[in-house]
C-alpha positions as CSV (number, residue, x, y, z in Angstrom):
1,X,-24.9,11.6,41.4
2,X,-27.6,13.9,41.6
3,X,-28.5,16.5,38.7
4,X,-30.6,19.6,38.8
5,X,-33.0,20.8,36.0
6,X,-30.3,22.3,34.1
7,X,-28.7,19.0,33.6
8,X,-25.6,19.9,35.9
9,X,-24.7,17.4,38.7
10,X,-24.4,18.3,42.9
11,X,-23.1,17.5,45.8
12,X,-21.0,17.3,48.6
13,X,-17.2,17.3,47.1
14,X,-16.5,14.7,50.3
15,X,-18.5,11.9,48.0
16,X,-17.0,11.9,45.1
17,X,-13.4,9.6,44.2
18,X,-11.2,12.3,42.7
19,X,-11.1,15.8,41.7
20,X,-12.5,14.4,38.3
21,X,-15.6,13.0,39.7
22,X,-16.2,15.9,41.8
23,X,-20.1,17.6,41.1
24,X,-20.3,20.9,39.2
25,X,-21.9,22.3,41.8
26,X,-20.1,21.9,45.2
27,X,-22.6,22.1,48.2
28,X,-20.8,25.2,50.6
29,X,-21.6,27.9,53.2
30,X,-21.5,31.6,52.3
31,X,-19.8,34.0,54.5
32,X,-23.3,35.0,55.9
33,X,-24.3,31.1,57.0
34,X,-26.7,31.0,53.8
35,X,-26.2,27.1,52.6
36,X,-26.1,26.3,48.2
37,X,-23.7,26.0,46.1
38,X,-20.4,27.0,44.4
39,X,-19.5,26.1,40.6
40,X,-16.6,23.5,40.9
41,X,-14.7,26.0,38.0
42,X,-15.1,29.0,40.0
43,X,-13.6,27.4,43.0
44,X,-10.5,25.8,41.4
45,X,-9.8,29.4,40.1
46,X,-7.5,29.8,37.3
47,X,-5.5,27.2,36.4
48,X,-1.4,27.5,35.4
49,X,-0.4,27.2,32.1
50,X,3.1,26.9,33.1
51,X,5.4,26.6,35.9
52,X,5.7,30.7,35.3
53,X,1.9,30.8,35.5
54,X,1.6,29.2,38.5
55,X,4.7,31.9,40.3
56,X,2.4,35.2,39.0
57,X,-0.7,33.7,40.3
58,X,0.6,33.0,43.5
59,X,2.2,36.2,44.1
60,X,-1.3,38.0,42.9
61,X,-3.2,36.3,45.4
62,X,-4.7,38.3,48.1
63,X,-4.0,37.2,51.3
64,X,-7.7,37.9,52.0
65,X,-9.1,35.3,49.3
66,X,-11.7,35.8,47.0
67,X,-15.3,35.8,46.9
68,X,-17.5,33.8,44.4
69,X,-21.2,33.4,44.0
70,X,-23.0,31.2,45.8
71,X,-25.7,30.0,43.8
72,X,-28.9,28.3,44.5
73,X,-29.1,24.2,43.5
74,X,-30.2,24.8,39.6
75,X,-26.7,27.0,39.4
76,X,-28.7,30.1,38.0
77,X,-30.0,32.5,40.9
78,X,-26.6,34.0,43.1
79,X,-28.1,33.5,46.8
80,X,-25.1,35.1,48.2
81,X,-21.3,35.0,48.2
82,X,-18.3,32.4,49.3
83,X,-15.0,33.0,50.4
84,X,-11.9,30.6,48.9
85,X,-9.0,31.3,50.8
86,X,-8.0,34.1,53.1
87,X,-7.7,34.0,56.5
């Protein structure tokens, strides 16, 4: 796997085994076509602690998704914004 100068590993999400081996920083495609990368923690989002967890964040989803930096490949500089989820 490939690592940038900042030690962090990326790539296409479609390469790696399991969610495990996935790279830190996802290769995706903003909502304005500009091509880098996503941060693999930002795009799973918050994570349940308990089946309770899981109901409030589901019902505090926004239908429209959210929006997370898109960041060039050294994961520092935001180069523009991506969209999980929505319509």
């Amino acid at each position: 796997m490939k690592r940038n100068e900042n030690g962090q590993t990326y790539g296409s999400s479609s390469d790696a085994a399991s969610p495990e081996t996935e790279p830190e920083l996802i290769s995706a495609i903003g909502i304005d076509g500009t091509a880098g990368y996503v941060l693999r923690k930002y795009l799973d989002g918050e994570q349940p602690k308990s089946p309770q967890d899981a109901i409030a964040i589901q019902n505090n989803r926004s239908s429209d998704g959210r929006d997370i930096p898109l960041y060039d490949v050294e994961g520092t500089t935001v180069i523009g914004v991506f969209r999980v989820g929505g319509k």
